[in-house]
C-alpha positions as CSV (number, residue, x, y, z in Angstrom):
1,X,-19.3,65.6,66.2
2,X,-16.6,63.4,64.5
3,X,-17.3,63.1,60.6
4,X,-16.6,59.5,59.1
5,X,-14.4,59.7,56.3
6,X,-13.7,56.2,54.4
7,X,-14.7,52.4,54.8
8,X,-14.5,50.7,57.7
9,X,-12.8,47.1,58.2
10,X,-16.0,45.6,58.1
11,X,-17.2,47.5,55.5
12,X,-14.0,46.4,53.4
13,X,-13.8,42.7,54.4
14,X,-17.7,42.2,52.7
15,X,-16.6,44.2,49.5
16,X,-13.7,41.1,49.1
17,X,-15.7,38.6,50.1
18,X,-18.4,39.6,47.7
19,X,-15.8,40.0,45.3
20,X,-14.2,36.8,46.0
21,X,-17.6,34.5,46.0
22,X,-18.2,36.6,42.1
23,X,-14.4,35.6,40.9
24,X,-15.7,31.9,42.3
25,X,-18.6,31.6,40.8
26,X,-17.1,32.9,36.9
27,X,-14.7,30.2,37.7
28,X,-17.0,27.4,37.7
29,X,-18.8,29.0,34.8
30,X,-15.9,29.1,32.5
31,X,-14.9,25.7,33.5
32,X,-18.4,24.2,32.9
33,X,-18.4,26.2,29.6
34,X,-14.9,24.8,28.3
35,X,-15.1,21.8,30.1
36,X,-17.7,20.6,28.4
37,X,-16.1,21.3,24.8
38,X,-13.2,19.6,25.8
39,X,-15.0,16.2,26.8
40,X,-17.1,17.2,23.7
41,X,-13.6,16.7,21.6
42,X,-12.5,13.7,23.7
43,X,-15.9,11.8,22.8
44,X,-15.5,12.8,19.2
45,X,-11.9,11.5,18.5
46,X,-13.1,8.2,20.5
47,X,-15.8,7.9,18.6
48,X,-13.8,8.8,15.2
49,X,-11.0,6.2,16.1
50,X,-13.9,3.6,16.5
51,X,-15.7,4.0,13.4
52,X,-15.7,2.0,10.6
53,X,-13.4,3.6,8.1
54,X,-11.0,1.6,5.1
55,X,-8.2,3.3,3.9
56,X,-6.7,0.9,1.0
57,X,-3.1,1.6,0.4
58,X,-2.2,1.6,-3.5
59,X,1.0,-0.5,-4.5
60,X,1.0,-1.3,-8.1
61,X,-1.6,-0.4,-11.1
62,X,-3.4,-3.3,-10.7
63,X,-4.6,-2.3,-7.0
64,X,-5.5,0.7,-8.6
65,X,-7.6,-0.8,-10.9
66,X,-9.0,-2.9,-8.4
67,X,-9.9,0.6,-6.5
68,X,-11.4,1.9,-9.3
69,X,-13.5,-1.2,-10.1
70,X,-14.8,-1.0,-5.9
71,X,-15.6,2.8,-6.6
72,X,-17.2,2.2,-10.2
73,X,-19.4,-0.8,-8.4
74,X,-21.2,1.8,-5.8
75,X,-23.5,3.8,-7.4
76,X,-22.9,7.4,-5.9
77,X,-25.5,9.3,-8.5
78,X,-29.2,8.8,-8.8
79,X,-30.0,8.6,-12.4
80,X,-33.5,10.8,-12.3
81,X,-31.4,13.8,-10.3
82,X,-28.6,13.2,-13.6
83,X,-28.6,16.2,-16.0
84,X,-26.5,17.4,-18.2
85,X,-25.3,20.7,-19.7
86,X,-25.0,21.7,-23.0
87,X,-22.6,24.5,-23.1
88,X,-24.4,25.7,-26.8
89,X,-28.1,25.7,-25.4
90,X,-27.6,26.8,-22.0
91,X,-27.9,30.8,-20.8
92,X,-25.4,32.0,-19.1
């Protein structure tokens, strides 16, 4: 009686192809998975480059007073939140 020893042809040509359609389907994985942060970053910078953003370039003093005038007008702070700290009464 003859004693097999090794793979067939067969045997070998469904290893690749097994291996093949797992290399295919990690492919389409890993492009879904960075594809998706690269559209992700595209619909970010077009959203970015359409938003409503004012840059005011400053020329002379008086533009920068008028900028500080603009920013002294909106009222960042809510006066109840406000406190204040009193470097000889607070613990440390």
């Amino acid at each position: 009686m003859k004693t097999s020893r090794g793979f067939t042809i067969i045997e070998a040509v469904i290893i690749v192809v097994f291996v093949a359609i797992l290399s295919l389907l990690g492919l389409v994985a890993y492009n879904q998975f960075f594809g998706s942060k690269t559209a992700t970053t595209a619909d970010n910078s077009a959203a970015s480059e359409t938003s409503e953003t004012t840059v005011t370039k400053v020329e002379s003093t008086s533009d920068l007073d008028k900028a500080t005038a603009d920013l002294d007008a909106i009222d960042l702070t809510d006066s109840d939140d406000t406190a204040t700290l009193d470097s000889e009464t607070a613990d440390f």
